[in-house]
N, CA, C and O atoms as a GROMACS GRO file, in nm:
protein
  476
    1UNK      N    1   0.085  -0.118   0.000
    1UNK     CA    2   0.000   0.000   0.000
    1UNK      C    3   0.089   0.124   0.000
    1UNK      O    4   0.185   0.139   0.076
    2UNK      N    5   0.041   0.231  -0.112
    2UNK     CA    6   0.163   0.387  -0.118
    2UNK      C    7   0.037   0.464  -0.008
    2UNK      O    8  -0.085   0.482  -0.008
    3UNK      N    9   0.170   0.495   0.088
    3UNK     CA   10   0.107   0.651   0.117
    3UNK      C   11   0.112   0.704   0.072
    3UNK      O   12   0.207   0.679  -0.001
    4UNK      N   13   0.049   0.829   0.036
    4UNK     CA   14   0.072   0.976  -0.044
    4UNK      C   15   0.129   1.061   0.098
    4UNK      O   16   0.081   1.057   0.212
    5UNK      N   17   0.234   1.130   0.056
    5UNK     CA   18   0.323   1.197   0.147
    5UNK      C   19   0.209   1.363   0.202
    5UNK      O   20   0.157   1.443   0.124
    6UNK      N   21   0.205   1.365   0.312
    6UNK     CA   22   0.119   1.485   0.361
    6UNK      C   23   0.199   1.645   0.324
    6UNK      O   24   0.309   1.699   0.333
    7UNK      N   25   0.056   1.674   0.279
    7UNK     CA   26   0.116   1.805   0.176
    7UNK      C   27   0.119   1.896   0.310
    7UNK      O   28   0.033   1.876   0.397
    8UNK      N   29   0.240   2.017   0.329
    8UNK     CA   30   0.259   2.097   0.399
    8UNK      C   31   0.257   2.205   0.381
    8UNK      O   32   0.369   2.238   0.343
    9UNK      N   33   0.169   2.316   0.387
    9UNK     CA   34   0.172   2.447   0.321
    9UNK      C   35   0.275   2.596   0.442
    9UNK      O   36   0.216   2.643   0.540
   10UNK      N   37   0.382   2.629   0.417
   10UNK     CA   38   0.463   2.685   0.433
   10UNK      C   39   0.390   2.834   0.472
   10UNK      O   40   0.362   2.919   0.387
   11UNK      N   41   0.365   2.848   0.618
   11UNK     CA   42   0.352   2.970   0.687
   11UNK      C   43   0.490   3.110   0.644
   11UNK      O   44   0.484   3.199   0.559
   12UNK      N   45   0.575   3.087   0.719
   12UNK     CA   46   0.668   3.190   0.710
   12UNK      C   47   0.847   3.100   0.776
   12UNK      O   48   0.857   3.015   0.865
   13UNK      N   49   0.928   3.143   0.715
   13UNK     CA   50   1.039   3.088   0.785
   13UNK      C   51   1.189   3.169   0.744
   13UNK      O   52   1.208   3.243   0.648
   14UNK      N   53   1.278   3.132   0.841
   14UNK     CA   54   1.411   3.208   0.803
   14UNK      C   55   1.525   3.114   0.784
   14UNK      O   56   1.516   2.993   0.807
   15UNK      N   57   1.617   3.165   0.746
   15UNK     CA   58   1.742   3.074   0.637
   15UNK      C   59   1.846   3.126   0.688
   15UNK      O   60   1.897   3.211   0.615
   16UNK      N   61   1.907   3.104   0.806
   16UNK     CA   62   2.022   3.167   0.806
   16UNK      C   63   2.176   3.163   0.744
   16UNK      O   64   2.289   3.203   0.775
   17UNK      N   65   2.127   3.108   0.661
   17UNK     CA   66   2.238   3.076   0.562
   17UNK      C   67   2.265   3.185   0.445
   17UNK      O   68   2.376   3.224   0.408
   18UNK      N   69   2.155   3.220   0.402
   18UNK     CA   70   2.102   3.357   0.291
   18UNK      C   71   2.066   3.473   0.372
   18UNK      O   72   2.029   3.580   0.326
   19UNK      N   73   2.084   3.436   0.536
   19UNK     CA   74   2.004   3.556   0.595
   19UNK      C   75   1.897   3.620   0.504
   19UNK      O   76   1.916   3.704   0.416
   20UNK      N   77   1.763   3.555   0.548
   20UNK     CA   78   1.637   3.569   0.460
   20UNK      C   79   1.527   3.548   0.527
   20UNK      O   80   1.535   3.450   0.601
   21UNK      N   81   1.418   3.608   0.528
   21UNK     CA   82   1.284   3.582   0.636
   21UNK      C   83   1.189   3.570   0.503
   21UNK      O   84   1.188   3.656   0.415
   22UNK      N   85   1.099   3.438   0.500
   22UNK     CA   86   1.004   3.439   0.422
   22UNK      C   87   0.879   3.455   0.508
   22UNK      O   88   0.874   3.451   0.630
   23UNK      N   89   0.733   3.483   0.383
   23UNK     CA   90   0.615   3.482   0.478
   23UNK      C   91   0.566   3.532   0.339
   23UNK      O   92   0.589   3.630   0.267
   24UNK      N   93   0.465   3.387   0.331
   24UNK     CA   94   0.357   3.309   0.261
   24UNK      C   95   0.256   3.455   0.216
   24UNK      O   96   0.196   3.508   0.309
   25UNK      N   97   0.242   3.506   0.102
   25UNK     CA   98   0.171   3.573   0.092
   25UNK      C   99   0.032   3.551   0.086
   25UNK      O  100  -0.033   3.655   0.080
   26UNK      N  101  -0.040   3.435   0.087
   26UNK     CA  102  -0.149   3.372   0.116
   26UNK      C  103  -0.210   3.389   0.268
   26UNK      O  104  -0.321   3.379   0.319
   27UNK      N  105  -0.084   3.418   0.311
   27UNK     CA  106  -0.154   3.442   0.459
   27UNK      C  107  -0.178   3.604   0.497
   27UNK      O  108  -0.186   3.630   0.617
   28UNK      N  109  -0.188   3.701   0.414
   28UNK     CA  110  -0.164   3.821   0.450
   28UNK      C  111  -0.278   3.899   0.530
   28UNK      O  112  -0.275   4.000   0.601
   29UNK      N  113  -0.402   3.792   0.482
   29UNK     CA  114  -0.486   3.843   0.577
   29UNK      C  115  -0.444   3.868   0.741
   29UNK      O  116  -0.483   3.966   0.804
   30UNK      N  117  -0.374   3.781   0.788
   30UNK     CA  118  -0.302   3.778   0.933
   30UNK      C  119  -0.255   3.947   0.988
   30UNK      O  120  -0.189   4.028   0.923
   31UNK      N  121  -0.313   3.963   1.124
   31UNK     CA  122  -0.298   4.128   1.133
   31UNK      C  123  -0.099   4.124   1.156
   31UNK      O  124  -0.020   4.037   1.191
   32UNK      N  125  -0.088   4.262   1.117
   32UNK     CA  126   0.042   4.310   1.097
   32UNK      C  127   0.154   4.261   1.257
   32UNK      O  128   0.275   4.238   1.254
   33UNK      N  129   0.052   4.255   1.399
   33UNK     CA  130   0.122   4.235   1.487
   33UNK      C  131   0.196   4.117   1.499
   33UNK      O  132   0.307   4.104   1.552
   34UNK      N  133   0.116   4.019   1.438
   34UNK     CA  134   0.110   3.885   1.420
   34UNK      C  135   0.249   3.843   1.373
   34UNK      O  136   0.344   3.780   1.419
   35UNK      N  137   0.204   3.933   1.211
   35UNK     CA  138   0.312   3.886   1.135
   35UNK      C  139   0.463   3.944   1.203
   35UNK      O  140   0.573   3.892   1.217
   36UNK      N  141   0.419   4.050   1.230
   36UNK     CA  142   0.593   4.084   1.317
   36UNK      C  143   0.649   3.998   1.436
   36UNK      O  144   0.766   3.993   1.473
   37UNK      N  145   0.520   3.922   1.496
   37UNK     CA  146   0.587   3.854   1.580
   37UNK      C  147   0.631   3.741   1.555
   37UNK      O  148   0.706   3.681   1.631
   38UNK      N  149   0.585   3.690   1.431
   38UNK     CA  150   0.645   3.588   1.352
   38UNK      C  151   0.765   3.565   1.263
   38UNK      O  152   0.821   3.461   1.229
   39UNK      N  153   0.793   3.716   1.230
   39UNK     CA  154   0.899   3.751   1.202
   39UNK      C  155   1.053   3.738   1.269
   39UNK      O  156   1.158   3.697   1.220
   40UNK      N  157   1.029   3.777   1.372
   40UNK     CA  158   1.080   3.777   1.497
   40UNK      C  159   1.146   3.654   1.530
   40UNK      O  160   1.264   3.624   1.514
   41UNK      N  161   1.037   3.577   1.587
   41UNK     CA  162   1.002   3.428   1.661
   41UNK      C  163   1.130   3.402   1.570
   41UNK      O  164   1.242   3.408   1.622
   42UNK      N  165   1.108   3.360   1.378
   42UNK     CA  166   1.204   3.313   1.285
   42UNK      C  167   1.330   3.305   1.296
   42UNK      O  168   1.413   3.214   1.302
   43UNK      N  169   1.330   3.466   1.300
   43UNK     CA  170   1.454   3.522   1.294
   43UNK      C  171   1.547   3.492   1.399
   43UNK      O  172   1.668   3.486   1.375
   44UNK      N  173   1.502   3.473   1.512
   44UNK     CA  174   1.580   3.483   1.652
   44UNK      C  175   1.623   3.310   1.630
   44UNK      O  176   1.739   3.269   1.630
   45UNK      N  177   1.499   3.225   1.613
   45UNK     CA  178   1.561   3.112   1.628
   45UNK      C  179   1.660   3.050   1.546
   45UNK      O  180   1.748   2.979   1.595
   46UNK      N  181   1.647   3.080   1.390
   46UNK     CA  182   1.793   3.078   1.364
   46UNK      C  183   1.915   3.176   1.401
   46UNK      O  184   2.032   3.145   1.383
   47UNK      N  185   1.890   3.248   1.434
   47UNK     CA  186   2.005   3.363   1.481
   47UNK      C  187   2.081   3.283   1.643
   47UNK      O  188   2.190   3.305   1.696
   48UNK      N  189   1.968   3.184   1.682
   48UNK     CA  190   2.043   3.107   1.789
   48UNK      C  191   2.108   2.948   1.749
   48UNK      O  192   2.221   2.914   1.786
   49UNK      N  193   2.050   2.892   1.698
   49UNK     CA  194   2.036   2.754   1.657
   49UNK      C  195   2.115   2.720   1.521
   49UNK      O  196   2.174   2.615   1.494
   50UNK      N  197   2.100   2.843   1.439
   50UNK     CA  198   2.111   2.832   1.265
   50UNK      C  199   2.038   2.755   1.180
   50UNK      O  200   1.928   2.710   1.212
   51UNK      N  201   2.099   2.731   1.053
   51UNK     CA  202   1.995   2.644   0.986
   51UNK      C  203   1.845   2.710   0.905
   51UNK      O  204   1.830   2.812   0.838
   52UNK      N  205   1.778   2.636   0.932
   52UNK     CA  206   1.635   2.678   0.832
   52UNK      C  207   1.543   2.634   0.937
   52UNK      O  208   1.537   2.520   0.984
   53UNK      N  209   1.464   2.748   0.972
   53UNK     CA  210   1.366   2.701   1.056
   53UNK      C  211   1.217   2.777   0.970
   53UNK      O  212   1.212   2.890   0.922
   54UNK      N  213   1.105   2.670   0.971
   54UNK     CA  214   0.970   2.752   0.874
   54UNK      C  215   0.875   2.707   1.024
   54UNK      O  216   0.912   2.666   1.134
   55UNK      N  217   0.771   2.730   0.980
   55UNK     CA  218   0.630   2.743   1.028
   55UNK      C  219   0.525   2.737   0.930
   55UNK      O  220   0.493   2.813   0.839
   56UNK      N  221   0.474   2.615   0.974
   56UNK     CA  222   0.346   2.589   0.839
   56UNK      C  223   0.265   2.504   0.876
   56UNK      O  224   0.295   2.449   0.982
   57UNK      N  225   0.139   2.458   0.810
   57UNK     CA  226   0.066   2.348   0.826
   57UNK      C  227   0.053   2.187   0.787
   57UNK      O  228   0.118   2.145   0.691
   58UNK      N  229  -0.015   2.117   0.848
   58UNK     CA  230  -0.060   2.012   0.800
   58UNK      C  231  -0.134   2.006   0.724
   58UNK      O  232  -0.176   2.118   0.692
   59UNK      N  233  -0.192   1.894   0.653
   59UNK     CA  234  -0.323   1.864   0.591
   59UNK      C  235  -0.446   1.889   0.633
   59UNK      O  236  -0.541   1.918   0.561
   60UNK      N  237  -0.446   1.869   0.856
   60UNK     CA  238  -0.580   1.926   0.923
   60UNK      C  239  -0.582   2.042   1.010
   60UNK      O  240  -0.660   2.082   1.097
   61UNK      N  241  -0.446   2.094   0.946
   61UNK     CA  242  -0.482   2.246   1.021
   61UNK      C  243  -0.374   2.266   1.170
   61UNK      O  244  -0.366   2.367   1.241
   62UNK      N  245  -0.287   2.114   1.190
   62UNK     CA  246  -0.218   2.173   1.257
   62UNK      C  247  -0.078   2.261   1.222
   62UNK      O  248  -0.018   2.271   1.116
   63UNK      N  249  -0.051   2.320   1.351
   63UNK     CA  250   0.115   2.378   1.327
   63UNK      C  251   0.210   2.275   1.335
   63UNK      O  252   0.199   2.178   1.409
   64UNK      N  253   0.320   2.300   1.244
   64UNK     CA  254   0.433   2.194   1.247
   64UNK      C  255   0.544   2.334   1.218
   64UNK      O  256   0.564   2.428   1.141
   65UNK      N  257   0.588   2.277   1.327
   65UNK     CA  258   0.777   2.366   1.290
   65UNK      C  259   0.906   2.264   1.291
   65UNK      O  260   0.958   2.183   1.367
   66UNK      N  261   0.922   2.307   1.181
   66UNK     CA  262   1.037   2.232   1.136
   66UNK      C  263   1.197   2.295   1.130
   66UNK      O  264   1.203   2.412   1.091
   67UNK      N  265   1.265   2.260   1.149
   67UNK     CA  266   1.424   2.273   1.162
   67UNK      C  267   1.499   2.168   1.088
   67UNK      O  268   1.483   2.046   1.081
   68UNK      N  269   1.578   2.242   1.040
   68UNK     CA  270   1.704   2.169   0.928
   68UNK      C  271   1.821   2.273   0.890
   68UNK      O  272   1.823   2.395   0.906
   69UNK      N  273   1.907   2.196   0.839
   69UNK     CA  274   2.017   2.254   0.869
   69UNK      C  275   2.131   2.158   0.744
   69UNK      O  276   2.140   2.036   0.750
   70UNK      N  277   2.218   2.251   0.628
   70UNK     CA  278   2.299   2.149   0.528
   70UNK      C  279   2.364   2.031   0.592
   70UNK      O  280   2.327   2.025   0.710
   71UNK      N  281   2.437   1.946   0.566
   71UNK     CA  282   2.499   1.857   0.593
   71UNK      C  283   2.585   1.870   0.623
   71UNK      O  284   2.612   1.786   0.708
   72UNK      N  285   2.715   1.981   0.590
   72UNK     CA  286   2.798   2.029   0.597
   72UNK      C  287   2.849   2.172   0.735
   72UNK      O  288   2.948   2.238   0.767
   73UNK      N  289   2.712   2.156   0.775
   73UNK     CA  290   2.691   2.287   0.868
   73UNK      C  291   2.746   2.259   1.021
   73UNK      O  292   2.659   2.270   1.107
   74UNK      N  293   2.838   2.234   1.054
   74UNK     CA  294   2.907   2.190   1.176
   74UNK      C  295   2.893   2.314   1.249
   74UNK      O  296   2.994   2.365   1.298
   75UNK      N  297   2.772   2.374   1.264
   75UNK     CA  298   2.762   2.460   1.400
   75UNK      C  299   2.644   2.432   1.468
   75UNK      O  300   2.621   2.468   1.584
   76UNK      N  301   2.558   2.361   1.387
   76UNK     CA  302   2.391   2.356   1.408
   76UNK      C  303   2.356   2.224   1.468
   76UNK      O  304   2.361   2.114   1.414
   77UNK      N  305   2.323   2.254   1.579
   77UNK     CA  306   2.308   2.148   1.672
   77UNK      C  307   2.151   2.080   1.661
   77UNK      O  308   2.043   2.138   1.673
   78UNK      N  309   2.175   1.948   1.636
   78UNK     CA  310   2.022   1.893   1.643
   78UNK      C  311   1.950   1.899   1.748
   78UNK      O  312   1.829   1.909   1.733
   79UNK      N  313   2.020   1.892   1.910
   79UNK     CA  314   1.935   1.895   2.051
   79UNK      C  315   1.902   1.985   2.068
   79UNK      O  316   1.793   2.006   2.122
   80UNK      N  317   2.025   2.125   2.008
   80UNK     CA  318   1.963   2.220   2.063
   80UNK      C  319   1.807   2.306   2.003
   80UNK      O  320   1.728   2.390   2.047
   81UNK      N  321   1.827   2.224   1.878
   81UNK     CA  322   1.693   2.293   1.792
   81UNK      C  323   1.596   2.208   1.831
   81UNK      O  324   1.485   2.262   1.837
   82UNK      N  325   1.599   2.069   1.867
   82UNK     CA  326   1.479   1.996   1.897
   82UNK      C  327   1.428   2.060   2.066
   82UNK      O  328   1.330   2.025   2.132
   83UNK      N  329   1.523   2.154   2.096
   83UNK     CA  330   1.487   2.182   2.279
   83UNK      C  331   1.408   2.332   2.255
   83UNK      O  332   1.317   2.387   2.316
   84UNK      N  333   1.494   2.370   2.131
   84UNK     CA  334   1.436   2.513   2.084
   84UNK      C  335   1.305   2.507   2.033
   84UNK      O  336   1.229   2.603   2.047
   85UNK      N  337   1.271   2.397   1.972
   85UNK     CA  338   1.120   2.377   1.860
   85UNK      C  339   1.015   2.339   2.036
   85UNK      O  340   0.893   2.349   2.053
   86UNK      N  341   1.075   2.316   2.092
   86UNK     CA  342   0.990   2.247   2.230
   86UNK      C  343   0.979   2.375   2.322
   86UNK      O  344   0.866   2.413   2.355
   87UNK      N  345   1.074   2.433   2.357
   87UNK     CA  346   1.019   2.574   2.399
   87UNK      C  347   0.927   2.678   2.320
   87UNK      O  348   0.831   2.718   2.386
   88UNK      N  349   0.938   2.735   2.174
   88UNK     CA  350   0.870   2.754   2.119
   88UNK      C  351   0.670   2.743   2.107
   88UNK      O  352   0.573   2.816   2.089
   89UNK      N  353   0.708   2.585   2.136
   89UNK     CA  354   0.572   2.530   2.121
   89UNK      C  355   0.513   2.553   2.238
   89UNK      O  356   0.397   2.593   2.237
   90UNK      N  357   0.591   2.530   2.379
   90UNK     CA  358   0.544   2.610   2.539
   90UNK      C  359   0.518   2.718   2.517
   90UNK      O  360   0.401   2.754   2.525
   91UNK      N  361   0.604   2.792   2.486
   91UNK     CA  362   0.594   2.952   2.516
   91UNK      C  363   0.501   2.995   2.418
   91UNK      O  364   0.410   3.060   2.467
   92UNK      N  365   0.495   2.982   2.311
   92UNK     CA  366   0.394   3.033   2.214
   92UNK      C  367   0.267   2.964   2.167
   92UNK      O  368   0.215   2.974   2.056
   93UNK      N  369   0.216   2.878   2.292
   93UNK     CA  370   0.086   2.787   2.256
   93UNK      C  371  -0.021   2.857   2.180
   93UNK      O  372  -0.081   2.846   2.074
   94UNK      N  373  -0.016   2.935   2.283
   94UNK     CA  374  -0.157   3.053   2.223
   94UNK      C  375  -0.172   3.104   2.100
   94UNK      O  376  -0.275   3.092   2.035
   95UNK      N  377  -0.034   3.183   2.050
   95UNK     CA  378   0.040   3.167   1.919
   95UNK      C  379  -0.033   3.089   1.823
   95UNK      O  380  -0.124   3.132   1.753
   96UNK      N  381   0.020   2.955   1.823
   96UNK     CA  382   0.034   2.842   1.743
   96UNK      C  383  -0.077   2.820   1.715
   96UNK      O  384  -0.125   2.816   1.601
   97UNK      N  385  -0.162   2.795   1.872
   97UNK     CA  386  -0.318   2.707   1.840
   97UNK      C  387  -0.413   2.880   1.787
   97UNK      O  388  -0.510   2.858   1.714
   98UNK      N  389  -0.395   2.986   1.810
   98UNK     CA  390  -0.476   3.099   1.695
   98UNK      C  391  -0.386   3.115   1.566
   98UNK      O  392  -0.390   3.205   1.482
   99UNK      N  393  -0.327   3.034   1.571
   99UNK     CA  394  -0.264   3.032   1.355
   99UNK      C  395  -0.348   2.895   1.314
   99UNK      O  396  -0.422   2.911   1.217
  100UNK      N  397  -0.345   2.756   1.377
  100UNK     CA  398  -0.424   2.689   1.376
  100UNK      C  399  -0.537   2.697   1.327
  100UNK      O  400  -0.554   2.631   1.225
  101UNK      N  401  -0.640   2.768   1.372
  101UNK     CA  402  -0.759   2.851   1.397
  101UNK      C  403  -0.773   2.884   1.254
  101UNK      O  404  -0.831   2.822   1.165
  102UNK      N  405  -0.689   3.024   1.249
  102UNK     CA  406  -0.727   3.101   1.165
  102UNK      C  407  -0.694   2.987   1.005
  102UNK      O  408  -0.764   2.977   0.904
  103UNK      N  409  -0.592   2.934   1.031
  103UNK     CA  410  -0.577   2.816   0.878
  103UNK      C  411  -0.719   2.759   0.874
  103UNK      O  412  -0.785   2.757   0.770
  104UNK      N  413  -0.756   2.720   0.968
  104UNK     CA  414  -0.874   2.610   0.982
  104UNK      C  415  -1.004   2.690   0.912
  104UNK      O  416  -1.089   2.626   0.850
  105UNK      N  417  -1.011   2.787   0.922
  105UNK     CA  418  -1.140   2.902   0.946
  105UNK      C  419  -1.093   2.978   0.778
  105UNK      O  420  -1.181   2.951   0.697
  106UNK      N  421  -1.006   3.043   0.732
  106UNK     CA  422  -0.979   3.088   0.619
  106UNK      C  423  -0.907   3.045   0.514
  106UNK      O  424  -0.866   3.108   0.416
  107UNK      N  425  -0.898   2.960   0.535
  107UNK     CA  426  -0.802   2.871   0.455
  107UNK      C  427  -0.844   2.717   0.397
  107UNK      O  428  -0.851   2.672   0.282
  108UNK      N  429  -0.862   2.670   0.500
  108UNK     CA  430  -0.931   2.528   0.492
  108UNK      C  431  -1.079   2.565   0.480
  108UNK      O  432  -1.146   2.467   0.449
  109UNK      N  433  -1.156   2.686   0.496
  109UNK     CA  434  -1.309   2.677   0.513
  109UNK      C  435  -1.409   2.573   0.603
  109UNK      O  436  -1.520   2.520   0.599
  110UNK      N  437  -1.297   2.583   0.682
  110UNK     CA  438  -1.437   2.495   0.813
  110UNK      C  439  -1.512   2.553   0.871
  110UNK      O  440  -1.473   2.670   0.874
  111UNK      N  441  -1.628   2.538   0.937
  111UNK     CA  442  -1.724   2.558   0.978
  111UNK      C  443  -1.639   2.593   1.137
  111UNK      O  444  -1.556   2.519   1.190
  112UNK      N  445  -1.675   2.692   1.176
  112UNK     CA  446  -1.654   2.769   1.307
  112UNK      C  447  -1.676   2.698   1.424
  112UNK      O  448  -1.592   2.661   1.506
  113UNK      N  449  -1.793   2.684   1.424
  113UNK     CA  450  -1.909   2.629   1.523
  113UNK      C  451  -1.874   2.495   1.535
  113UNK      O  452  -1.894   2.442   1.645
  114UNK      N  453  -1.816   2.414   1.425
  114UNK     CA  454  -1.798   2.281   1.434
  114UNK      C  455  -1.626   2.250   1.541
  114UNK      O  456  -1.587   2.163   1.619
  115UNK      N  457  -1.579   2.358   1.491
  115UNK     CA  458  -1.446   2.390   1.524
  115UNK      C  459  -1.414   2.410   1.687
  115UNK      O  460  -1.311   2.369   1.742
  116UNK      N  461  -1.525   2.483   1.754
  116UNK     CA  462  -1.554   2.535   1.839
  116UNK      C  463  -1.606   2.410   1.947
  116UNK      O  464  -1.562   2.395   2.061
  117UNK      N  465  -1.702   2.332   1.883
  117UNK     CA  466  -1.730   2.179   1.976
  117UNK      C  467  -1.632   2.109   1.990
  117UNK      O  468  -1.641   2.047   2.096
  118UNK      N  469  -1.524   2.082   1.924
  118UNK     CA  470  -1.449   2.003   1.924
  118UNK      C  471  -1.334   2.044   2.090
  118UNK      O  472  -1.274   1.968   2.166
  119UNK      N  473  -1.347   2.184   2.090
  119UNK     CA  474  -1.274   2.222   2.193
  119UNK      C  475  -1.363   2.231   2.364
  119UNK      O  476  -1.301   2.266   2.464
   0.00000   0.00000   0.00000
């Protein structure tokens, strides 16, 4: 049996390799505070960790942050980004689960109310 590999749609992320901050113009509805704090969030965590860190979705609307880093990159620590992606996800729950939300609600077109029982 093939799985079909789960499609991931790419929120915003930074490259510290190109020193570069992306952000999904599909999402622009998102208010301006948002996006700066997402900006931010990006930026800092490769500015600590290095590598390529994004922010994006699943197939049902959750957040997934991902970290990677070339092969060749002997500064970029895997624990420390897997300890970094884990604080992140503490500290910025609220964050995460209203980007969640809003994917779920403008993006995916789910029903609010349905969205709302589930919690």
């Amino acid at each position: 049996m093939c799985k079909e590999k789960e499609e991931k749609v790419v929120l915003c992320g930074a490259n510290s390799y190109e020193m570069k901050y992306y952000f999904n113009e599909k999402f622009n509805g998102i208010p301006d505070s948002i996006k700066d704090e997402l900006h931010i969030l990006c930026v800092l965590f490769t500015e600590e960790v290095g590598g390529v860190f994004t922010i994006g979705f699943d197939e049902d609307g959750s957040v997934v942050l991902e970290t990677n880093a070339d092969d060749d990159d002997i500064y970029y620590d895997e624990i420390s980004s897997g300890l970094m992606v884990s604080e992140v996800r503490r500290k910025r729950s609220e964050l995460l689960e209203s980007l969640s939300l809003y994917y779920r609600v403008f993006i995916l077109h789910e029903d609010m109310s349905s969205i709302l029982e589930e919690n």
